[in-house]
C-alpha positions as CSV (number, residue, x, y, z in Angstrom):
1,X,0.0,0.0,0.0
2,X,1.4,3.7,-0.6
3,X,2.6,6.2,1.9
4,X,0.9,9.1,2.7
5,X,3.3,12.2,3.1
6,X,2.1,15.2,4.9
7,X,4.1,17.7,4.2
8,X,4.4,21.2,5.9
9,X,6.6,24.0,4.5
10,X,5.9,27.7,5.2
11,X,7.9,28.9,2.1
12,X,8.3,25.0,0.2
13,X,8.9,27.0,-3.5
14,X,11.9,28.8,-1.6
15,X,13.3,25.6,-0.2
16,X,16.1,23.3,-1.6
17,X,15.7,20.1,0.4
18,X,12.6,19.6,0.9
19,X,11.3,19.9,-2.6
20,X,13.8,18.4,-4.0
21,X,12.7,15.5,-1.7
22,X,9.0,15.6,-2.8
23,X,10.0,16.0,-6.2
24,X,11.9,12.4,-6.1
25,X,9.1,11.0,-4.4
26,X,6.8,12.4,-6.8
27,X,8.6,10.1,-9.3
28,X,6.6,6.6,-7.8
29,X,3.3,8.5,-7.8
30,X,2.7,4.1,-7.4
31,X,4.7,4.5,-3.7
32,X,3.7,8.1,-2.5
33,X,1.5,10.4,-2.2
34,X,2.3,14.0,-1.3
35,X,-0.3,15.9,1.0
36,X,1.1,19.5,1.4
37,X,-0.8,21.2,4.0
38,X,-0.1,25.1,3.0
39,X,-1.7,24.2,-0.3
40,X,-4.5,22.3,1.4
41,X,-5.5,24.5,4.5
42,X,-7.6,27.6,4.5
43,X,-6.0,29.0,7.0
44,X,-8.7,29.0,10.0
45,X,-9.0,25.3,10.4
46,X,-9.1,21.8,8.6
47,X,-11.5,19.8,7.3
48,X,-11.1,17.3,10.2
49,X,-13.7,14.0,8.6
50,X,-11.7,14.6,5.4
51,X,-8.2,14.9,6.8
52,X,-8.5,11.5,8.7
53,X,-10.1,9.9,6.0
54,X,-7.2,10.4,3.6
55,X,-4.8,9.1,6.3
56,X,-7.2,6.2,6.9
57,X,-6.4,5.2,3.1
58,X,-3.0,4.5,3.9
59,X,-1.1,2.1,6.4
60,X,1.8,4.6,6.5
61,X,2.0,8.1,7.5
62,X,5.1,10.3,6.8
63,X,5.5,13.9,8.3
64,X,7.9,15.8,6.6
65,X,9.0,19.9,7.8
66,X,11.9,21.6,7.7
67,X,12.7,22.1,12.1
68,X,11.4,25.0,13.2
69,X,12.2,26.7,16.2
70,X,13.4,23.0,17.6
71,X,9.9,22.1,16.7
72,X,7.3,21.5,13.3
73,X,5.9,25.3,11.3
74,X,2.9,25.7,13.2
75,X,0.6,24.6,10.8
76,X,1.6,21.2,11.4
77,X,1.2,21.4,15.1
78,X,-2.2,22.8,14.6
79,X,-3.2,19.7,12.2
80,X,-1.6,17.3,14.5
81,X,-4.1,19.0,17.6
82,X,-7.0,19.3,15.1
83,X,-6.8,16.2,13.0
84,X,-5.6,13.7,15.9
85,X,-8.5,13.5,18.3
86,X,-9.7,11.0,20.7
87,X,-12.1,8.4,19.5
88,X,-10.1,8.1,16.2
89,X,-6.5,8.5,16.5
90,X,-6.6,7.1,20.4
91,X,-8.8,5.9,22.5
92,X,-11.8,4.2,21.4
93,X,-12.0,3.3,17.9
94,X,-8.3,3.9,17.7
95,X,-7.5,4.3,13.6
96,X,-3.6,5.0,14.6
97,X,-3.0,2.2,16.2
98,X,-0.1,0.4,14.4
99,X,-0.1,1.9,11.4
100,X,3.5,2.6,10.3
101,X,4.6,6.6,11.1
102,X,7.5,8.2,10.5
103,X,9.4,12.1,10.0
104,X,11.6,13.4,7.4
105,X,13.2,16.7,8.5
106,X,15.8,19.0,7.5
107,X,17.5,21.0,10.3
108,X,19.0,24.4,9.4
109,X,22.2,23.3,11.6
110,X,24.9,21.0,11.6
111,X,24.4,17.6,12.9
112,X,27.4,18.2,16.0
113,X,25.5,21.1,17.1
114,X,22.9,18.6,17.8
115,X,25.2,16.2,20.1
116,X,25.5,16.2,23.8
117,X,28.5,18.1,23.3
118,X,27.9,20.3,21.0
119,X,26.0,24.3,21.4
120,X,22.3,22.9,21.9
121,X,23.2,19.7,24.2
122,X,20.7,17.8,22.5
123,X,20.0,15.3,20.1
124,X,17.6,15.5,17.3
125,X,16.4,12.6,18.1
126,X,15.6,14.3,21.7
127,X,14.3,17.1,20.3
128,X,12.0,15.1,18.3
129,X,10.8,13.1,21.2
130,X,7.5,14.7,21.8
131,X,6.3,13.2,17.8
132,X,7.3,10.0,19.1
133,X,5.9,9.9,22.2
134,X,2.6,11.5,20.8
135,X,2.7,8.4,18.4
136,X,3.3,5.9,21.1
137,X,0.1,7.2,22.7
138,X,-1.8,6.8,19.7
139,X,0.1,2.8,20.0
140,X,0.8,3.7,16.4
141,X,4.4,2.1,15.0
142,X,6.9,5.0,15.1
143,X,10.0,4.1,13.2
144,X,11.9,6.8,13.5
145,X,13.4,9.9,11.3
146,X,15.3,10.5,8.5
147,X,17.0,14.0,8.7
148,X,19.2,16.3,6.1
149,X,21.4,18.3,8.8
150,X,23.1,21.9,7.8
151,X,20.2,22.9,5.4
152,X,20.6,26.5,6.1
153,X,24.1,26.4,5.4
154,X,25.3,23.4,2.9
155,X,22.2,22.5,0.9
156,X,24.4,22.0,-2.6
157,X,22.9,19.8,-5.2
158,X,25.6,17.6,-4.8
159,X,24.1,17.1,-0.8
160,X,20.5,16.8,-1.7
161,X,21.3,14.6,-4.8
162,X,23.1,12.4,-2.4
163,X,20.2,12.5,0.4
164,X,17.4,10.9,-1.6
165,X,18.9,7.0,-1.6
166,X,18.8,7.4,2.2
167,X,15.6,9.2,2.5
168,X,14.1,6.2,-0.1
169,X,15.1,3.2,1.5
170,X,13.7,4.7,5.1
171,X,10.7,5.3,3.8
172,X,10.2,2.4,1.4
173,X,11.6,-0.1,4.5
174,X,9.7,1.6,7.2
């Protein structure tokens, strides 16, 4: 079955990563289908029946934002708080529960200023702990990330180019 990607982007025609990623994964339009929720969203709220029923039509979810703030944009957050309610993504008549969920990111820094050691004392992976717990709530399967570190700074097409194998096979072996 494919994989729904829900992406959010608050200036995705500016960006180099991340549409460069959805424009490789709009190659195996047979593996993925890209959900962009700036192109989606009215702006005052989401159309919360039809939101969960496109994620119902897929056994794996993808979120994919550039970091923001050591967080998602803020649109995301407010379709996560919207979208993900009780009675259907937890709770009774759970419709998260182990279906495959996972993040693509791009962080603006490097990946050693993301190290115990290094100037934020944290790990992405920590700083991305609150998707993964969320997800555990839900008891859906949360496999992880896939990140593109230094995006501010080195996004050459040489980097991106070389991104994509990694950011297929996660997805594809999630």
């Amino acid at each position: 079955m494919k994989t729904l990607i829900v992406v959010a982007h608050p200036n995705l025609k500016d960006s180099k990563v991340n549409l460069s990623w959805i424009k490789a994964l709009q190659k195996y339009p047979e593996e993925f289908d890209i959900h962009n929720l700036y192109e989606n969203n009215n702006a005052d709220s989401f159309d919360v029946p039809k939101e969960q029923e496109l994620i119902e039509k897929y056994d794996k979810l993808i979120l994919q934002f550039p970091v923001y703030w050591f967080n998602a944009p803020p649109l995301m957050k407010k379709w996560l708080d919207e979208v993900f309610l009780e009675g259907w993504a937890y709770g009774k008549n759970n419709k998260m529960k182990q279906r495959k969920v996972g993040l693509i990111v791009t962080a603006g820094i490097k990946e050693s200023s993301y190290s115990k050691d290094g100037r934020y004392k944290h790990t992405l992976e920590e700083v991305l702990l609150p998707f993964e717990i969320t997800f555990k709530y839900m008891e859906a399967d949360y496999k992880g990330f896939y990140a593109f570190y230094s995006a501010e700074y080195e996004s050459t097409a040489i980097r991106i180019d070389d991104s994509i194998p990694g950011m297929m096979k996660f997805l594809r072996n999630m």
